[in-house]
N, CA and C atoms as a LAMMPS dump frame, in Angstrom:
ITEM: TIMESTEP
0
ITEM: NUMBER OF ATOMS
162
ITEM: BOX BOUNDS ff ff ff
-5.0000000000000000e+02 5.0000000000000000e+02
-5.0000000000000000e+02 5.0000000000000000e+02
-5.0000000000000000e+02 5.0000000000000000e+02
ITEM: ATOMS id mol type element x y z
1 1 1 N 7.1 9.086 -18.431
2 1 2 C 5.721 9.441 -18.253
3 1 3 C 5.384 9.335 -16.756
4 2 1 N 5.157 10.164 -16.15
5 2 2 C 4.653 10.633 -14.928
6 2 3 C 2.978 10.41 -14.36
7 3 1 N 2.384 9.312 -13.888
8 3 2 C 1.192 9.034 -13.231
9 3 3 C 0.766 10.012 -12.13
10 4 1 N -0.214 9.831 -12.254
11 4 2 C -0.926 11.373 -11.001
12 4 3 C -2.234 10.96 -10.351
13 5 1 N -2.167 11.092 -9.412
14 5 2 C -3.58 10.793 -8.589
15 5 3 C -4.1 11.733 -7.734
16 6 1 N -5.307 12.534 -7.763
17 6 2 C -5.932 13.156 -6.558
18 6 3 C -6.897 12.663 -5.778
19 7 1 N -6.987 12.566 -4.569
20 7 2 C -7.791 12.265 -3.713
21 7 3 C -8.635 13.215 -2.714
22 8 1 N -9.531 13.954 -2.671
23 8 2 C -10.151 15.076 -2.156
24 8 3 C -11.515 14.568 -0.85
25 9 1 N -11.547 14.24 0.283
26 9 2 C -12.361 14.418 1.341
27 9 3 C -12.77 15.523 1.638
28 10 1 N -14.084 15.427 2.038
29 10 2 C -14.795 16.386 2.938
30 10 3 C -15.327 16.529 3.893
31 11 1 N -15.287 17.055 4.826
32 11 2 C -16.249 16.139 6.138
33 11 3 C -17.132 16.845 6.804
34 12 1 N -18.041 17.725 6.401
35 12 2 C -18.908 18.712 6.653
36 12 3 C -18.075 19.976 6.22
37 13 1 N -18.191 21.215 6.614
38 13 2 C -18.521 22.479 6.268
39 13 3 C -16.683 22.809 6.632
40 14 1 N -16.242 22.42 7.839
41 14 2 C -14.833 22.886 8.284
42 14 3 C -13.827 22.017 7.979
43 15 1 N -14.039 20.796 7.73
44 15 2 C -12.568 19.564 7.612
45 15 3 C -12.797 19.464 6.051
46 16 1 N -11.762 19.521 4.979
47 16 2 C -11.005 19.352 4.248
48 16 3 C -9.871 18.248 4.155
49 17 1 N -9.702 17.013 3.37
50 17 2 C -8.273 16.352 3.065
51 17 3 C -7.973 16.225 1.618
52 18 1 N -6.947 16.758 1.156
53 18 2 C -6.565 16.485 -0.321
54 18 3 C -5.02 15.792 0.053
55 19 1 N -4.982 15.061 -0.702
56 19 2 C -3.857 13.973 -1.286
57 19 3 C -3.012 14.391 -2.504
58 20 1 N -2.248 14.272 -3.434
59 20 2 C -1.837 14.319 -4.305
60 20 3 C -0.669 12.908 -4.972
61 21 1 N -0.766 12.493 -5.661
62 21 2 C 0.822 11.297 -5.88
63 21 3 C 0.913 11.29 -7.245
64 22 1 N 2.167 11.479 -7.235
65 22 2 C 2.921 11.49 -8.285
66 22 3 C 4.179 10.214 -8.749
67 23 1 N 4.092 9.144 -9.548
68 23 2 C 4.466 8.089 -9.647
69 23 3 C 5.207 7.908 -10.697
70 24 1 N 6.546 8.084 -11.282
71 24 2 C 7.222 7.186 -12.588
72 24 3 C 6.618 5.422 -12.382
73 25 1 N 7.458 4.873 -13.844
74 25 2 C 6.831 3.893 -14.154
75 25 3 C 8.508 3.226 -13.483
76 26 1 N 9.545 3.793 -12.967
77 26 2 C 10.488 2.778 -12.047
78 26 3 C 9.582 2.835 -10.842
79 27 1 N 8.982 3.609 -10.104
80 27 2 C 8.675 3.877 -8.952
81 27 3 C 7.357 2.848 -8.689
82 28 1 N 6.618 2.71 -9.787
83 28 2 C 5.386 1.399 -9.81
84 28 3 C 6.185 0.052 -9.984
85 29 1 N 7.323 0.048 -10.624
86 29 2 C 7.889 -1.411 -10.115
87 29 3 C 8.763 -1.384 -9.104
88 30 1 N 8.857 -0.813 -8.223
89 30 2 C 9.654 -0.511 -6.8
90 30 3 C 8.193 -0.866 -5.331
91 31 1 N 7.005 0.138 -6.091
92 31 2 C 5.712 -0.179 -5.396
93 31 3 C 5.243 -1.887 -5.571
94 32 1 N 5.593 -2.543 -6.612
95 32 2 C 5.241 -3.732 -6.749
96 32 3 C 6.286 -4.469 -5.973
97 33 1 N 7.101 -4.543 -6.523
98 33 2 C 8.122 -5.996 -5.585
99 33 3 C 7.994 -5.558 -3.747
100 34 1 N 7.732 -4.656 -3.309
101 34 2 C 7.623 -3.775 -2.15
102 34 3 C 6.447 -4.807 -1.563
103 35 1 N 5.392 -4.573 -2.275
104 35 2 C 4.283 -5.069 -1.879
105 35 3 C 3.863 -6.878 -2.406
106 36 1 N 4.596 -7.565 -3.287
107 36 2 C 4.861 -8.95 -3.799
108 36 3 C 5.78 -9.429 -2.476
109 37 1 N 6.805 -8.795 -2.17
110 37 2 C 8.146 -9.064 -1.271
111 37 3 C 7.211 -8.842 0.363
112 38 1 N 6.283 -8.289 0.822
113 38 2 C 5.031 -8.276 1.88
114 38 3 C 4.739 -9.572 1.873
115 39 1 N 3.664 -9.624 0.677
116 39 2 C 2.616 -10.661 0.349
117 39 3 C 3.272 -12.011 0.324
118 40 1 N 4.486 -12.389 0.173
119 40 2 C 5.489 -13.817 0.593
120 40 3 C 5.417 -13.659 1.659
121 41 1 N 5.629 -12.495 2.437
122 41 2 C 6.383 -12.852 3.495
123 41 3 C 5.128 -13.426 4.69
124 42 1 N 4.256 -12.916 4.281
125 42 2 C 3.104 -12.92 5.406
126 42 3 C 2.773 -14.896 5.38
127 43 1 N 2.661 -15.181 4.579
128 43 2 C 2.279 -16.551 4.412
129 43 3 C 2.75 -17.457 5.105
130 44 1 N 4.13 -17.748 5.592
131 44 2 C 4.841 -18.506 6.29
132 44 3 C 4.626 -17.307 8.123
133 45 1 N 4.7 -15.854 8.259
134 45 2 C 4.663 -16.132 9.411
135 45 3 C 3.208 -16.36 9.866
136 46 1 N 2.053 -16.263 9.126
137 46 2 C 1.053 -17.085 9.563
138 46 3 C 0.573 -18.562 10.102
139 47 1 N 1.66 -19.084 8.782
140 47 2 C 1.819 -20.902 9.116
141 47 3 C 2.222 -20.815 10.309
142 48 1 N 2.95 -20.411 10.427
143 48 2 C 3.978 -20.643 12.007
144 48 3 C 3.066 -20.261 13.178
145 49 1 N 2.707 -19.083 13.059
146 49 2 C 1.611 -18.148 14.216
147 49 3 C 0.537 -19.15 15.043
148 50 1 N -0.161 -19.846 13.351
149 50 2 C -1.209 -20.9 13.781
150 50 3 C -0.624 -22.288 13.922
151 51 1 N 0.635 -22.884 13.987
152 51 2 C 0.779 -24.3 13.795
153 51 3 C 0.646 -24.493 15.095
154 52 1 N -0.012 -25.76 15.609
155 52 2 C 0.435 -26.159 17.447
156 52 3 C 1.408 -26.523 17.57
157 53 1 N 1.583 -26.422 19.149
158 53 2 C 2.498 -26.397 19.703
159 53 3 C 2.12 -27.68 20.702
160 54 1 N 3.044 -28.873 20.96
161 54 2 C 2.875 -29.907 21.434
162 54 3 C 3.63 -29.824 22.297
């Protein structure tokens, strides 16, 4: 089963943006660990970013 999304902007009379995505249900758990495997990672280099330095 194949997921679908359109997204359509307008921006007065001359600019136009359309989007389209097309998603299997391997490809949403590829989008997840993608973005879980981010969301770890950010946490520790923040600790570090902000810890002092003596």
């Amino acid at each position: 089963m194949v997921q679908t999304a359109t997204a359509e902007v307008r921006l007065g009379e001359h600019v136009s943006l359309r989007a389209e995505v097309r998603v299997t249900p391997a490809g949403l758990l590829a989008i997840g660990a993608l973005v879980s495997g981010i969301i770890l990672s950010v946490a520790p280099l923040v600790w570090s970013a902000r810890r002092r330095r003596y």
